[in-house]
Structures are given as structure tokens and as C-alpha cells.
N, C-alpha and C positions, 0 to 999 in steps of 0.2 A: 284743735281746728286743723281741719288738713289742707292739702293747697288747692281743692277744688273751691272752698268756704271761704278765701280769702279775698277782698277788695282790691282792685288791681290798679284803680286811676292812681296814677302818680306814679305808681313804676314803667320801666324802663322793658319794654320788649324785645326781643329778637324773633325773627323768622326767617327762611326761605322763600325767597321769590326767584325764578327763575335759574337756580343752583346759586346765587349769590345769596351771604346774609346780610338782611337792614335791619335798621335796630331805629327806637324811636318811644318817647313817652309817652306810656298811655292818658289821653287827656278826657276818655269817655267810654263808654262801654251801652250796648244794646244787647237783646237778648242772643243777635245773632252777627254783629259786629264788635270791633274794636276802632276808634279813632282813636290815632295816634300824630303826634308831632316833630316831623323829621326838615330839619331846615328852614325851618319857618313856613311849613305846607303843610297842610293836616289830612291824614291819611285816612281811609276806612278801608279796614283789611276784615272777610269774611271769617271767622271762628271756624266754622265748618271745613273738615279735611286738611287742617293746618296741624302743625305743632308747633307749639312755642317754647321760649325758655323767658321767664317772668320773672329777675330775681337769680336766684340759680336753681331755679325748680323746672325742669320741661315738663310742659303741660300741653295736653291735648284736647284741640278746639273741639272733638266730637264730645265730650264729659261737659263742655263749659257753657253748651247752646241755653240756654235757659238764662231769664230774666235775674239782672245780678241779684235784687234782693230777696227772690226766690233759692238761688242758686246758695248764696249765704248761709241762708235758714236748714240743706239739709244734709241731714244726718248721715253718715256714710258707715 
């Protein structure tokens, strides 16, 4: 499985917002968001034009736009 294929709720994100980095637990996933929980606030940050680091994997949000249990299922 590679890290496009992987389930993301429950880990812990990092991104760029504004040259600062936040960080925060994924608590949800859409095919073109992430909700995440930083401080007891729940965040939705866009996939599209991001990079992330998942883990210690940096991933990028343009590969991940697709429906998670779609995205799951393919083959790379």
C-alpha cells in the first residue's frame, strides 16, 4: 500500500498556512477536505494546492482529491 491508499482519520497533520506551520488530528475526511482538531476547534482545511506531512510522509493534496474509499481502493 503506498501513502496515497492510506486512511488518514486519526493521524496527526501538519501544513502551511500563511508561512507558519499547524498541526492538528485528522478527525474527518471528504473527497475535497480535511477536518481537523487543533485546540478544541475543528478545522476544514481544502486538499487542493496544499502539501501535507501525514505521519512522516509529505503528501500532496492535488493526488488525494478523490472520495477516501475510492481513493483507498486504487492501484498505483
Amino acid at each position: 500500500m503506498n501513502k496515497y491508499q492510506k486512511e488518514y482519520i486519526g493521524e496527526t497533520l501538519e501544513y502551511e498556512d500563511n508561512g507558519k506551520t499547524k498541526t492538528g488530528k485528522i478527525i474527518d475526511e471528504t473527497k475535497n477536505t480535511f477536518k481537523i482538531k487543533k485546540n478544541n476547534k475543528t478545522i476544514t482545511i481544502l486538499k487542493n494546492k496544499k502539501k501535507f506531512r501525514i505521519g512522516n510522509e509529505e503528501i500532496n493534496g492535488e493526488k488525494i482529491t478523490k472520495k477516501p474509499q475510492d481513493r483507498i481502493k486504487i492501484k498505483r
